[in-house]
N, CA, C and O atoms as a GROMACS GRO file, in nm:
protein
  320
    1UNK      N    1   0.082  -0.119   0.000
    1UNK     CA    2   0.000   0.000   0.000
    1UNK      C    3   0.087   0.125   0.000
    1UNK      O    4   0.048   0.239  -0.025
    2UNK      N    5   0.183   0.095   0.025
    2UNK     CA    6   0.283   0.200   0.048
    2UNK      C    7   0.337   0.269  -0.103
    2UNK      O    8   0.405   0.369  -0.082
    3UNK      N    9   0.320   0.237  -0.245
    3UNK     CA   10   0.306   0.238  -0.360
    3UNK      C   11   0.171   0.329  -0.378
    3UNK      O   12   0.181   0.436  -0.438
    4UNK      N   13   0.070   0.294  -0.336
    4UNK     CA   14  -0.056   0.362  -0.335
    4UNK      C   15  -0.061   0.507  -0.322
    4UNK      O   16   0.006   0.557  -0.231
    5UNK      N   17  -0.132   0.586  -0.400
    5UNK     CA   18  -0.168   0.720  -0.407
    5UNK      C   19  -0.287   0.759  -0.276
    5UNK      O   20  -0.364   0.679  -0.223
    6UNK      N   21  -0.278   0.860  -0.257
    6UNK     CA   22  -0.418   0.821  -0.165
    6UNK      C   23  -0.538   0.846  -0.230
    6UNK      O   24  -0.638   0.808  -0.168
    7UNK      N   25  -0.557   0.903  -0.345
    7UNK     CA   26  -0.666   0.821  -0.448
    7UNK      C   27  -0.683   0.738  -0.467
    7UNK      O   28  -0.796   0.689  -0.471
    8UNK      N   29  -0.571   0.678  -0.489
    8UNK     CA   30  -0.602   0.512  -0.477
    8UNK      C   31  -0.572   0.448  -0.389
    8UNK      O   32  -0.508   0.346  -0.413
    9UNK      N   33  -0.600   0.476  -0.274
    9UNK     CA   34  -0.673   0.404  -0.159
    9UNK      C   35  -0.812   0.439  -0.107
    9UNK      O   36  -0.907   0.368  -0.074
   10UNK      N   37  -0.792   0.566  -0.111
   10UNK     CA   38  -0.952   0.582  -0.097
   10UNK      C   39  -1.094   0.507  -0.192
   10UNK      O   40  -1.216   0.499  -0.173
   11UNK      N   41  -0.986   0.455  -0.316
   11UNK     CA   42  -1.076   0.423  -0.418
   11UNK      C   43  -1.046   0.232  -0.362
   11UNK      O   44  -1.150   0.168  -0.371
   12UNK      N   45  -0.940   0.158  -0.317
   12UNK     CA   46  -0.961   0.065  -0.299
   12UNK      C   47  -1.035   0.062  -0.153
   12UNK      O   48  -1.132  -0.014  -0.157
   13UNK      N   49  -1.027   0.087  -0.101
   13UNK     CA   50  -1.117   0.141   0.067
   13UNK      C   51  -1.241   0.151   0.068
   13UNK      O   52  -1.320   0.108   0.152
   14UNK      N   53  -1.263   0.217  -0.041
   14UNK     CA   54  -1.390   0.222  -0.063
   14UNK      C   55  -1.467   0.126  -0.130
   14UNK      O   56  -1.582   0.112  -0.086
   15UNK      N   57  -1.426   0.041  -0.243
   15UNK     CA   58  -1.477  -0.027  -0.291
   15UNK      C   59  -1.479  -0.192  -0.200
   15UNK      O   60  -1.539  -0.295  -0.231
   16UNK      N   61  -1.403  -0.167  -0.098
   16UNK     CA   62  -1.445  -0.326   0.013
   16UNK      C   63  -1.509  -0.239   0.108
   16UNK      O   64  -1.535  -0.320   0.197
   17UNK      N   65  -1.552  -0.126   0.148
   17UNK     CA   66  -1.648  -0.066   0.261
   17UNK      C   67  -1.746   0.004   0.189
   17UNK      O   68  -1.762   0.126   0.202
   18UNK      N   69  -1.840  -0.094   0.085
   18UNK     CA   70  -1.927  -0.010   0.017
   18UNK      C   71  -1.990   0.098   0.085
   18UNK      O   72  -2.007   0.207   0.031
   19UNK      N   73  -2.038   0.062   0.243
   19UNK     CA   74  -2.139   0.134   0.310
   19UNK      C   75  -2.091   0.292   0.350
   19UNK      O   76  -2.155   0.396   0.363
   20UNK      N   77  -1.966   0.263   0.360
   20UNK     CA   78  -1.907   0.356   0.438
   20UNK      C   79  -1.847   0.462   0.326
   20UNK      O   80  -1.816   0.424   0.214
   21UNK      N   81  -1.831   0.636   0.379
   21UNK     CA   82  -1.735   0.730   0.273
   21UNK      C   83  -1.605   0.680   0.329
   21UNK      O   84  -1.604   0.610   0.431
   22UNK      N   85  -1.488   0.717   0.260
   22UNK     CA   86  -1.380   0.703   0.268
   22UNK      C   87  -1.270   0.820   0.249
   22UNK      O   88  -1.212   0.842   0.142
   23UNK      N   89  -1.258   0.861   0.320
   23UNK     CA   90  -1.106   0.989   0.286
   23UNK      C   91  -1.025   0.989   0.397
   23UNK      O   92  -1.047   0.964   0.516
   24UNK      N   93  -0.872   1.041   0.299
   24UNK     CA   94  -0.726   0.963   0.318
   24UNK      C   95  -0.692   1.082   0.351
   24UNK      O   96  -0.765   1.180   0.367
   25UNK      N   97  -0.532   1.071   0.368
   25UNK     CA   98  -0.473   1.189   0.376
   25UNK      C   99  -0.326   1.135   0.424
   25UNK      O  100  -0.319   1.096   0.541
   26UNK      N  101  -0.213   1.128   0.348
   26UNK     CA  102  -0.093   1.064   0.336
   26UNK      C  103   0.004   1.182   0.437
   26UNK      O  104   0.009   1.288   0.374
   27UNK      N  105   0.057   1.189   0.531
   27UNK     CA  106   0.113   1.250   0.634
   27UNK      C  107   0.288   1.273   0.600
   27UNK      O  108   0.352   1.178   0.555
   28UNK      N  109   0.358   1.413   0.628
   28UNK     CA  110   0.452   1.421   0.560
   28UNK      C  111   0.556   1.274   0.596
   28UNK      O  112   0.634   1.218   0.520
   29UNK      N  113   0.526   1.244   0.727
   29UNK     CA  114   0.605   1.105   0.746
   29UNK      C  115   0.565   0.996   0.684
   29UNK      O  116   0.596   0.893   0.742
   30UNK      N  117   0.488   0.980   0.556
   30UNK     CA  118   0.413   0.895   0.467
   30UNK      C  119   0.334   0.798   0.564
   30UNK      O  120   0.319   0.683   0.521
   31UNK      N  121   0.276   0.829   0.700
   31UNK     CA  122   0.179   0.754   0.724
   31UNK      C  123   0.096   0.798   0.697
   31UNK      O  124   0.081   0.910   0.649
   32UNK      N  125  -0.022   0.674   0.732
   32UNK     CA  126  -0.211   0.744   0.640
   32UNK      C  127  -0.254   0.770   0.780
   32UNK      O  128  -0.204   0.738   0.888
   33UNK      N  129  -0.366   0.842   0.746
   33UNK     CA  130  -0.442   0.897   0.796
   33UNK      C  131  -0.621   0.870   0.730
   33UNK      O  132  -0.668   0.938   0.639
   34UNK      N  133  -0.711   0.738   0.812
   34UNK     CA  134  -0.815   0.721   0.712
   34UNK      C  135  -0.946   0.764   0.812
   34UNK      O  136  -0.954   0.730   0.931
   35UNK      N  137  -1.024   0.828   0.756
   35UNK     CA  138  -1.163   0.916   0.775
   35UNK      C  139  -1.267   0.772   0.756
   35UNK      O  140  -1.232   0.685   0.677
   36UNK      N  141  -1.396   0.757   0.834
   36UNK     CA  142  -1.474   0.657   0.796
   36UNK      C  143  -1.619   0.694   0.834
   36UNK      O  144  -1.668   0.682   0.947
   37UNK      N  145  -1.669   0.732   0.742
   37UNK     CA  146  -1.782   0.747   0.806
   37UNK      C  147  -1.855   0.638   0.751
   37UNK      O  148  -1.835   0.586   0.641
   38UNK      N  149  -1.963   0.598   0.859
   38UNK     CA  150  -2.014   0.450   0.825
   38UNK      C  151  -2.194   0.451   0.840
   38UNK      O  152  -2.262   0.544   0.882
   39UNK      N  153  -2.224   0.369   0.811
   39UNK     CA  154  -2.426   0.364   0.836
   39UNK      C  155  -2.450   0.437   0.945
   39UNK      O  156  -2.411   0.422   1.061
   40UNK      N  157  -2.513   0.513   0.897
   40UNK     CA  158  -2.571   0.616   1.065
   40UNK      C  159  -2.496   0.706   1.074
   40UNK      O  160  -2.491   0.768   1.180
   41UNK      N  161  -2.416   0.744   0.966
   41UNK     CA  162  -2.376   0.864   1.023
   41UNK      C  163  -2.239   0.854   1.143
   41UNK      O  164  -2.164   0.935   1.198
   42UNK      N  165  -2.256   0.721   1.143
   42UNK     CA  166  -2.084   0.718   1.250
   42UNK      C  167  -1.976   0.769   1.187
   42UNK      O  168  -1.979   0.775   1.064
   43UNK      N  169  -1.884   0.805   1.245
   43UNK     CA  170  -1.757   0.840   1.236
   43UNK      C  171  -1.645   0.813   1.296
   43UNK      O  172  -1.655   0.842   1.416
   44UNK      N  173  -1.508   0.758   1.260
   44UNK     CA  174  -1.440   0.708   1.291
   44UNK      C  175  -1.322   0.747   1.222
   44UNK      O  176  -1.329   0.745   1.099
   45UNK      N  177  -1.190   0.790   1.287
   45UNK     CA  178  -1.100   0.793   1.219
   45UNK      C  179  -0.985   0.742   1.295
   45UNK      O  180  -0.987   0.733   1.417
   46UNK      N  181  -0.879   0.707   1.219
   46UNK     CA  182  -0.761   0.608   1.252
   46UNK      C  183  -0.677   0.687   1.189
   46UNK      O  184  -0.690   0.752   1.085
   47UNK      N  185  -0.540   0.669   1.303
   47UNK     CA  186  -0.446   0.778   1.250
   47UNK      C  187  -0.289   0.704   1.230
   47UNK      O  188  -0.263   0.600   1.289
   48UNK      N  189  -0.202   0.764   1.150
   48UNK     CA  190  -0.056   0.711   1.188
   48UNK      C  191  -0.041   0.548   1.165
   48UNK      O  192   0.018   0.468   1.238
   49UNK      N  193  -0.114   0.521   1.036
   49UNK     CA  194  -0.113   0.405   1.005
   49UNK      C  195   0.004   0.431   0.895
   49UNK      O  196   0.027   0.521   0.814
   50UNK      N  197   0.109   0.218   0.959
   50UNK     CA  198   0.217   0.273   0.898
   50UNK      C  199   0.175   0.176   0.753
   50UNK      O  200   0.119   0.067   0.747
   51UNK      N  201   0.222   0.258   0.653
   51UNK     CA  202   0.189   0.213   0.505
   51UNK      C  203   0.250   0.090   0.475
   51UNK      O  204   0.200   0.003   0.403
   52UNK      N  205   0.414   0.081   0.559
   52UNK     CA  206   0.425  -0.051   0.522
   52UNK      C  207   0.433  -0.173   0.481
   52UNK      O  208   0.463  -0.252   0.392
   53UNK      N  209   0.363  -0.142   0.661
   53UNK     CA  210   0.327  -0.252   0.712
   53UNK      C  211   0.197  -0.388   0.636
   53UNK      O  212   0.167  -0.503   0.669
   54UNK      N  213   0.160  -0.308   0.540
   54UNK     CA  214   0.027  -0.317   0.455
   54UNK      C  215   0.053  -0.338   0.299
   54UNK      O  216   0.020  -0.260   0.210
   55UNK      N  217   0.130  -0.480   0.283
   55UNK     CA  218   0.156  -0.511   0.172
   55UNK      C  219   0.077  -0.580   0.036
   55UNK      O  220   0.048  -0.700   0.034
   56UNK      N  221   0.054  -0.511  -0.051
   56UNK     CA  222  -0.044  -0.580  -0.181
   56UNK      C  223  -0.188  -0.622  -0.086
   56UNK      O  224  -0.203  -0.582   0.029
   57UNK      N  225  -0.312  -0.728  -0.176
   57UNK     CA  226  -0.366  -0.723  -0.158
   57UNK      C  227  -0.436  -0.774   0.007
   57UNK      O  228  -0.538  -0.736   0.064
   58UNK      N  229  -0.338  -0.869   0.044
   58UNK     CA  230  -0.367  -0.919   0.201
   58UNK      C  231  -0.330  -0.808   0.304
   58UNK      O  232  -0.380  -0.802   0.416
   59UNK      N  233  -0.242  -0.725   0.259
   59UNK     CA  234  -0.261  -0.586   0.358
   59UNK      C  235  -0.371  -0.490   0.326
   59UNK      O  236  -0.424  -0.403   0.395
   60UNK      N  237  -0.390  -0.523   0.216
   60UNK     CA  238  -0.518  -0.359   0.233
   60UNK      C  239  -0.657  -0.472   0.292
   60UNK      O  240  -0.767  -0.428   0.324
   61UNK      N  241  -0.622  -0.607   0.295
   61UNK     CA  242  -0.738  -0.699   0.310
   61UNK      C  243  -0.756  -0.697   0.497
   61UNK      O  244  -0.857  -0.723   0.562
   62UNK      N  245  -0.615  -0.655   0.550
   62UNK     CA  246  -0.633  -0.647   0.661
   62UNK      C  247  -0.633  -0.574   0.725
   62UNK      O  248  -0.674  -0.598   0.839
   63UNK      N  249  -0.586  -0.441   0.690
   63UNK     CA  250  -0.627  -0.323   0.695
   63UNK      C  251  -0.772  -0.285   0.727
   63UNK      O  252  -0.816  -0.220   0.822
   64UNK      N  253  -0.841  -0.348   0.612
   64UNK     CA  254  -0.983  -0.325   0.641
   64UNK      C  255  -1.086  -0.375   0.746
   64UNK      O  256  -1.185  -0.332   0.805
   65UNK      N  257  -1.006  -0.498   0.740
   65UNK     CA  258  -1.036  -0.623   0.884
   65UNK      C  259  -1.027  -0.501   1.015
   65UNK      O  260  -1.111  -0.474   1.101
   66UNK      N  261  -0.903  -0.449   0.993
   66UNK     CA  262  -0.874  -0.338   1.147
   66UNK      C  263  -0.967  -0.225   1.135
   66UNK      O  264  -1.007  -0.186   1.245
   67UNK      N  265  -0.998  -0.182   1.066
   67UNK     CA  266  -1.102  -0.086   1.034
   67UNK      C  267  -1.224  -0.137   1.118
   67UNK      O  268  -1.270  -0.092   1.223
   68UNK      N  269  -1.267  -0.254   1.033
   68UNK     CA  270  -1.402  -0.289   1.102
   68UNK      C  271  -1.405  -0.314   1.234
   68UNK      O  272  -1.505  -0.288   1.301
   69UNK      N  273  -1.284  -0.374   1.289
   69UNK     CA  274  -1.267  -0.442   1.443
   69UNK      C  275  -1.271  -0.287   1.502
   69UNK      O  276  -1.348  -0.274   1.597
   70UNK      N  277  -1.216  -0.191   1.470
   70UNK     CA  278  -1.248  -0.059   1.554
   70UNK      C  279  -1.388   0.020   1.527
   70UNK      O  280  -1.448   0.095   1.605
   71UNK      N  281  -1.417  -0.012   1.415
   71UNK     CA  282  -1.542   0.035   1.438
   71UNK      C  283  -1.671  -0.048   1.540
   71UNK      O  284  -1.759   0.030   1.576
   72UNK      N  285  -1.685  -0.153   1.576
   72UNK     CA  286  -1.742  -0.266   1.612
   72UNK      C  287  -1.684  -0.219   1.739
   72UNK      O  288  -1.761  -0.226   1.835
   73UNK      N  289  -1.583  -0.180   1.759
   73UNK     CA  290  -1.502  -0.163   1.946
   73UNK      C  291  -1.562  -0.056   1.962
   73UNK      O  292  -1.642  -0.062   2.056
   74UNK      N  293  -1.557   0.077   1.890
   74UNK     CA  294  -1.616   0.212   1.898
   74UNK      C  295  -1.775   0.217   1.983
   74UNK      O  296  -1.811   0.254   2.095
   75UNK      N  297  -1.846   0.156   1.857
   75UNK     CA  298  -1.992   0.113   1.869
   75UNK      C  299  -2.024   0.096   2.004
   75UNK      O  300  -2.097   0.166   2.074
   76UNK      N  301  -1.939  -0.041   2.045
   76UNK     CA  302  -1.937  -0.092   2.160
   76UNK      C  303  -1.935  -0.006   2.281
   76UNK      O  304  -2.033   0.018   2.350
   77UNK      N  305  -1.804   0.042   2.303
   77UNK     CA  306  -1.822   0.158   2.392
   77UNK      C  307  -1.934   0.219   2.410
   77UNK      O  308  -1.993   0.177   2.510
   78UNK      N  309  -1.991   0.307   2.350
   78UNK     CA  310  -2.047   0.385   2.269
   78UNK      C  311  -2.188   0.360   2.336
   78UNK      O  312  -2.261   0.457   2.355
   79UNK      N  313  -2.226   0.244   2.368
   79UNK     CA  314  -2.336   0.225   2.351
   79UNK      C  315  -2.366   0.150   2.535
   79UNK      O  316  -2.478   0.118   2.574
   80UNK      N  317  -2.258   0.138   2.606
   80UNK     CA  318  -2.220   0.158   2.752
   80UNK      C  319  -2.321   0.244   2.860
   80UNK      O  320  -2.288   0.259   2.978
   0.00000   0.00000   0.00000
């Protein structure tokens, strides 16, 4: 992922989180920075993700896996 534009992540991000918007923002230390807003109007953002670490398609595959596991933790709280 670290090859990736952040157009094109927002555009692969988006297309496995149909539900959700998606915007990036690549940090001068080339970590991401991803925006999520999800059903309902939730919001969630994750910061200082290292690009890496997130190689071809099983990293952006798990990437997204971490996405959802924090959104699902968020919720959780949330709802305490």
């Amino acid at each position: 992922m670290d090859t990736l534009s952040k157009l094109e992540i927002e555009e692969v991000l988006s297309s496995r989180l149909p539900n959700c918007t998606i915007s990036c923002s690549i940090n001068p230390d080339s970590s991401l920075s991803v925006d999520v807003i999800g059903p309902e109007s939730h919001q969630f953002t994750i910061i200082n993700i290292d690009r890496l670490q997130y190689h071809g398609d099983a990293g952006i595959n798990r990437l997204v896996r971490e996405i959802l596991e924090e959104m699902v933790i968020s919720r959780q709280s949330s709802n305490l």
